[in-house]
C-alpha positions in Angstrom: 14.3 357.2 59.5 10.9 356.8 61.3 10.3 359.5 63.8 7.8 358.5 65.9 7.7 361.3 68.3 5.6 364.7 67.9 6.6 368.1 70.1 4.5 371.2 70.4 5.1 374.4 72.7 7.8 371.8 73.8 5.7 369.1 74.9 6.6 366.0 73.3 5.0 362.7 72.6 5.3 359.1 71.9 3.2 357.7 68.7 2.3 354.5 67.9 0.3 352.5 65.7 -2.1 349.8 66.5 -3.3 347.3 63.3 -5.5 345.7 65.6 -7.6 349.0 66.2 -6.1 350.4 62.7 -5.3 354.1 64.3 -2.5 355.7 65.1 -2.2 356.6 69.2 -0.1 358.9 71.4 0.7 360.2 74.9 2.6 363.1 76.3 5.9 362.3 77.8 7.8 363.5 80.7 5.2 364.8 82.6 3.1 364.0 85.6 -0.3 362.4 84.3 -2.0 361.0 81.7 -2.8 362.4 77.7 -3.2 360.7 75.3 -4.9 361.6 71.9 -5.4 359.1 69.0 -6.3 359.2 64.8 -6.9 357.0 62.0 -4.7 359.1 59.6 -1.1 361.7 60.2 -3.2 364.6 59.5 -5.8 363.6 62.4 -3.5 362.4 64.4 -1.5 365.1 64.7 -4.8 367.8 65.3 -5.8 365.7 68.1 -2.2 366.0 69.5 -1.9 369.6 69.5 -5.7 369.7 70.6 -4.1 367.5 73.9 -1.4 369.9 74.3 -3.8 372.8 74.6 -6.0 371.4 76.6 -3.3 370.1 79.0 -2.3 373.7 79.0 -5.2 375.0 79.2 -5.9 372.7 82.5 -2.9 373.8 84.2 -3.8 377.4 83.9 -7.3 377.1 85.2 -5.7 375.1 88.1 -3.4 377.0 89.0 -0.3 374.7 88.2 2.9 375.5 85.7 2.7 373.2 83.0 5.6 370.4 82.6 7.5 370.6 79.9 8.8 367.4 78.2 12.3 366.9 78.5 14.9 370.2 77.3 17.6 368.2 75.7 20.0 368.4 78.7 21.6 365.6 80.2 24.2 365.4 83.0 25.4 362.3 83.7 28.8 361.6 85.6 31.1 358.9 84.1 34.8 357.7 85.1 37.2 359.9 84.4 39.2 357.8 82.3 36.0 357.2 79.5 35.8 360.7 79.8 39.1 361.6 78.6 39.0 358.6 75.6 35.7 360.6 74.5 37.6 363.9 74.6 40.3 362.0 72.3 38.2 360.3 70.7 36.2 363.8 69.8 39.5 365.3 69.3 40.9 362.9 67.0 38.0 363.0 64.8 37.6 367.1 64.5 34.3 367.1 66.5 33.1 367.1 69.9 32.4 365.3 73.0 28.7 366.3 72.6 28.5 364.8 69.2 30.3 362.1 70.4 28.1 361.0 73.2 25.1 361.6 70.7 26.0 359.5 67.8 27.0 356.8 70.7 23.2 356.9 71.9 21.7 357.4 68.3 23.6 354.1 67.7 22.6 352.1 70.7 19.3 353.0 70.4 18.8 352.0 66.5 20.7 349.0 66.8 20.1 347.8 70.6 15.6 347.9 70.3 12.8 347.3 68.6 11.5 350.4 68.9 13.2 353.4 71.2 10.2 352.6 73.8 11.5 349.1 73.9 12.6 347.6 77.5 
């Protein structure tokens, strides 16, 4: 599986590579502004990527602001009542639950739905 997503001091970002420019190239997600941070190998890439992340920190301290974190994991959405108790059967049926459930559901439309996960 290609991951192409770093996280540090829970700030995530979104990698890429270009073959026109031949590096690789990131930028912090879920937050308010721009950081991006790029290199022409892994190991580089991901220096200059925690090198963003502290500065961005850093930034936000000497400002005065809280730093944004990327996104926590949690994710409340509302859904119709009846899909909501075919997951719970579904879950129950299958010895696991509605959590893993909704997961594997989004793992799957996401790897077989796009490109890439950044794909529109």
């Amino acid at each position: 599986m290609i991951n192409n997503m770093l996280e540090h001091k829970g700030l995530c970002a979104a990698v890429e590579y270009s073959t026109e420019d031949n590096c690789f190239f990131g930028q912090l997600i879920g937050i308010d502004g721009l950081v991006m941070f790029e290199g022409t190998t892994v190991e580089e890439l991901k220096a200059c990527f925690i090198n963003a992340v502290e500065d961005y920190i850093s930034t936000c301290e000497e400002n005065g602001i809280t730093p944004q974190k990327s996104y926590t994991g949690r994710l409340s959405v509302n859904i119709q009542p009846s899909l909501h108790m075919q997951i719970a059967a579904y879950a129950r049926k299958n010895n696991t639950t509605i959590k893993d459930v909704v997961e594997q559901s989004i793992e799957y439309r996401l790897q077989t739905h796009t490109s890439t996960p950044f794909s529109k």
